[in-house]
C-alpha positions as CSV (number, residue, x, y, z in Angstrom):
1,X,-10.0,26.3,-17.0
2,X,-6.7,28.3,-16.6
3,X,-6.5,26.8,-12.9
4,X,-6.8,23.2,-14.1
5,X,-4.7,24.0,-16.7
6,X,-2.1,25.4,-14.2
7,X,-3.0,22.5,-11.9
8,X,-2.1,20.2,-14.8
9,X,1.7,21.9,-15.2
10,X,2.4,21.7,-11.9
11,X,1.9,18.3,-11.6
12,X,4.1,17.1,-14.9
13,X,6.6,19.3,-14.0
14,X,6.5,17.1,-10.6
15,X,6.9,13.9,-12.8
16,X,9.6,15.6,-14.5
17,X,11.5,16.1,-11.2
18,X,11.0,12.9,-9.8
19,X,12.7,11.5,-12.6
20,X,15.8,13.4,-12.0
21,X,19.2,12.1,-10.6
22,X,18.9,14.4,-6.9
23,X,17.8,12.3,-4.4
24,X,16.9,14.5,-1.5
25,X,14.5,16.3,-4.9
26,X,13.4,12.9,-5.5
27,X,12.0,12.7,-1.7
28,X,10.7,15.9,-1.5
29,X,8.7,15.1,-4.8
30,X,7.9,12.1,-4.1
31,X,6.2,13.4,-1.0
32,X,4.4,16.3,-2.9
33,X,2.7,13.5,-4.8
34,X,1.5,11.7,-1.9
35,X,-0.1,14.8,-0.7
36,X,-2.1,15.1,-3.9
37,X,-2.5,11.6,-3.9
38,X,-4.5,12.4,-0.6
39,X,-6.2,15.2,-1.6
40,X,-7.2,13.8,-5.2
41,X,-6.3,10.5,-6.4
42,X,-7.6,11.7,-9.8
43,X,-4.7,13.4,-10.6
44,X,-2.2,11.2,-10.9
45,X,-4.4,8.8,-12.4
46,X,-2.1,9.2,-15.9
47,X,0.9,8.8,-14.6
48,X,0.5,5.3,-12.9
49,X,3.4,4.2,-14.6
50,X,5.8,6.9,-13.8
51,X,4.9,6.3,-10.3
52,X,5.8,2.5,-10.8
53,X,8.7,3.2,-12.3
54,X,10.4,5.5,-9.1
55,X,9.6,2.5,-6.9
56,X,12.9,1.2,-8.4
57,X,14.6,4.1,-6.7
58,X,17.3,3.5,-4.3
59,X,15.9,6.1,-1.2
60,X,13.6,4.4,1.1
61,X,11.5,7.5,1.3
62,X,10.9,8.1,-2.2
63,X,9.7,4.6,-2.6
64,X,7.0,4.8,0.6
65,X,5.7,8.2,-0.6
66,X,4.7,6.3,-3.9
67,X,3.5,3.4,-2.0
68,X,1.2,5.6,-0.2
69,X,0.0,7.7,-3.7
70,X,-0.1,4.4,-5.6
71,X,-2.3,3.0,-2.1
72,X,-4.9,5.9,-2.7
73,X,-5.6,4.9,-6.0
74,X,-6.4,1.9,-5.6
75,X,-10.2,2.3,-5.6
76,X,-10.6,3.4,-8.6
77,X,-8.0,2.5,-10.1
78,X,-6.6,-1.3,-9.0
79,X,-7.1,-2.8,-12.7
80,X,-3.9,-0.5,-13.9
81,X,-1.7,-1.0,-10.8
82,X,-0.6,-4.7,-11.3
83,X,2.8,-3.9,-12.8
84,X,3.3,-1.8,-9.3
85,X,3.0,-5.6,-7.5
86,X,7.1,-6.7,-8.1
87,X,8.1,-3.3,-7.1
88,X,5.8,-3.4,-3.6
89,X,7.0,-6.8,-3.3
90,X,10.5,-5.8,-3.1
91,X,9.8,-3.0,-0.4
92,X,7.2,-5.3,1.5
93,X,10.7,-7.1,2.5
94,X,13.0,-4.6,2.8
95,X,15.8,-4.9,5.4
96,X,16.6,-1.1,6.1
97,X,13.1,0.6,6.6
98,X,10.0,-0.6,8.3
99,X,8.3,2.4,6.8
100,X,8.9,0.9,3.4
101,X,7.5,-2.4,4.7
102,X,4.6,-0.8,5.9
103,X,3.6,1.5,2.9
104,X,4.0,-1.4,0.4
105,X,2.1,-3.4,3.4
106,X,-1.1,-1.1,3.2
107,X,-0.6,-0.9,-0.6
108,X,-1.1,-4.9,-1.4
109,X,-3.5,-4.8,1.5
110,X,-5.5,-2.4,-0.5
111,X,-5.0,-3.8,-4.0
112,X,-5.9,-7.2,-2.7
113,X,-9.2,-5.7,-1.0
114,X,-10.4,-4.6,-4.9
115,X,-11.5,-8.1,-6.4
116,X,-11.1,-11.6,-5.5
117,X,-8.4,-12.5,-8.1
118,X,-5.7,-9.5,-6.3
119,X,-6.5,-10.8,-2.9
120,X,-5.4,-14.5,-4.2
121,X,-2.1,-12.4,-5.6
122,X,-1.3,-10.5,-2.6
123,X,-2.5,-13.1,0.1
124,X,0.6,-14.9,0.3
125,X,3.1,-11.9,0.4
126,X,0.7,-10.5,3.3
127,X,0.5,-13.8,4.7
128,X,4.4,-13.7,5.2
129,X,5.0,-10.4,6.3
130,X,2.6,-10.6,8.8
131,X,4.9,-14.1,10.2
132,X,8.0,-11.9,9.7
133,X,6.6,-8.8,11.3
134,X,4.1,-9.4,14.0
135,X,4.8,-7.6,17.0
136,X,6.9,-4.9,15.5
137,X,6.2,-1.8,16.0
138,X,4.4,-0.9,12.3
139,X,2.2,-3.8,13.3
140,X,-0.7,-2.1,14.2
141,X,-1.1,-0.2,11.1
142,X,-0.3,-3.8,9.8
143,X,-3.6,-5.0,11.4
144,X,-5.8,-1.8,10.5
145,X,-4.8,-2.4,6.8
146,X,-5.6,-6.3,7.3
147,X,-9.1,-5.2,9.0
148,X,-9.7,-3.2,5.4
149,X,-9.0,-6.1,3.3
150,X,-11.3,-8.3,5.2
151,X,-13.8,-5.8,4.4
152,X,-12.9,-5.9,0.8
153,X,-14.4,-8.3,-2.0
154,X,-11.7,-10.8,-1.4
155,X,-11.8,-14.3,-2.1
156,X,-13.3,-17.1,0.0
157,X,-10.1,-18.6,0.0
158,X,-8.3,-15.2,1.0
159,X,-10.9,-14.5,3.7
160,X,-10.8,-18.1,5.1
161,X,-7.2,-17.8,5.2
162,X,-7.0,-14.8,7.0
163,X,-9.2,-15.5,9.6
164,X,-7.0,-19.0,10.4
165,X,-4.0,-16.3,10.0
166,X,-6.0,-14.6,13.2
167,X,-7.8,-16.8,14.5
168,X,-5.0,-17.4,17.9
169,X,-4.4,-13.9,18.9
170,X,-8.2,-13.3,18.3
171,X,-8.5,-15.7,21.4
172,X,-5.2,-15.8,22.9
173,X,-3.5,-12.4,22.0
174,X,-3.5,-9.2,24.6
175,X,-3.9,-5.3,24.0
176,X,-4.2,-4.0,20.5
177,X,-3.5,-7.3,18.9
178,X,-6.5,-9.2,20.2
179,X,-8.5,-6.4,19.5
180,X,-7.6,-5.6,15.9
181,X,-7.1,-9.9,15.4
182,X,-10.9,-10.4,16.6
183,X,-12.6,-7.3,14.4
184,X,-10.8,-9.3,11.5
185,X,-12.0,-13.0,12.2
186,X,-15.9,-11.0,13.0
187,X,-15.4,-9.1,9.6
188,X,-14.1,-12.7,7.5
189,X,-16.9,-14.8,8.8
């Protein structure tokens, strides 16, 4: 009890940090909370909003470690992440760090894999990165995260989509990208 309790502490006075005006702090927090975010998604489960709230934060780094803790709850958790969508948005096209592209990336890749309404909603922003993006060098991930979305319950219209999106370097691509590109048509049919 006095471990969760402790446990519990730790992690507001986190929050409380995070909110502060030090930037390099803000980082170092931010990446704390990824960590538990990996370790136990649970944790941070009441403070969804506080962790859409920093994605407005100016340091590219402080907004892709709460991509990736806001990515890991998604599971459980996708019904109370919506008003997190503008704020991945925003970082899913951000001109100074393909990190931050990729984080918010993964995250609508894994909100849109939870139900058949978010794949509609994230869909078309995926749809354009991968156009602005393919061949870069975070494309890979890029695919891996489209590979767990067509696993998802996403919609027959997201699915069939994604498969056209595919469907030439599936058959005409080389290396990683036709491999990735063909598990992803195989897993939409």
């Amino acid at each position: 009890m006095a471990e969760a309790t402790n446990a519990n502490a730790q992690i507001e006075a986190l929050f409380k940090e995070l909110q502060g005006t030090g930037r390099r702090r803000r980082q170092e927090v931010a990446h704390k909370l990824a960590l538990v975010s990996k370790a136990d998604p649970s944790r941070l489960v009441g403070h969804i909003d506080q962790l859409v709230e920093t994605l407005e934060r100016p340091e590219a780094q402080t907004r892709w470690e709460i991509l990736t803790a806001l990515s890991e709850l998604c599971a459980d958790n996708a019904a109370d992440l919506s008003g997190a969508f503008d704020g991945a948005e925003e970082s899913l096209f951000d001109d100074d760090s393909a990190t931050v592209r990729l984080a918010a990336f993964v995250f609508l890749c894994r909100y849109g894999a939870t139900s058949a309404e978010r794949s509609d909603a994230a869909w078309p922003l995926l749809d354009e990165a991968i156009q602005c993006y393919h061949g870069d060098a975070e494309y890979r991930d890029m695919l891996a995260a489209l590979l767990d979305l067509a696993h998802g319950e996403v919609s027959d219209a997201t699915r069939s989509a994604l498969a056209e999106r595919v469907a030439f370097d599936a058959s005409n691509g080389s290396g990683y990208i036709k491999t990735f590109s063909a598990q992803i048509a195989e897993a939409c049919k």
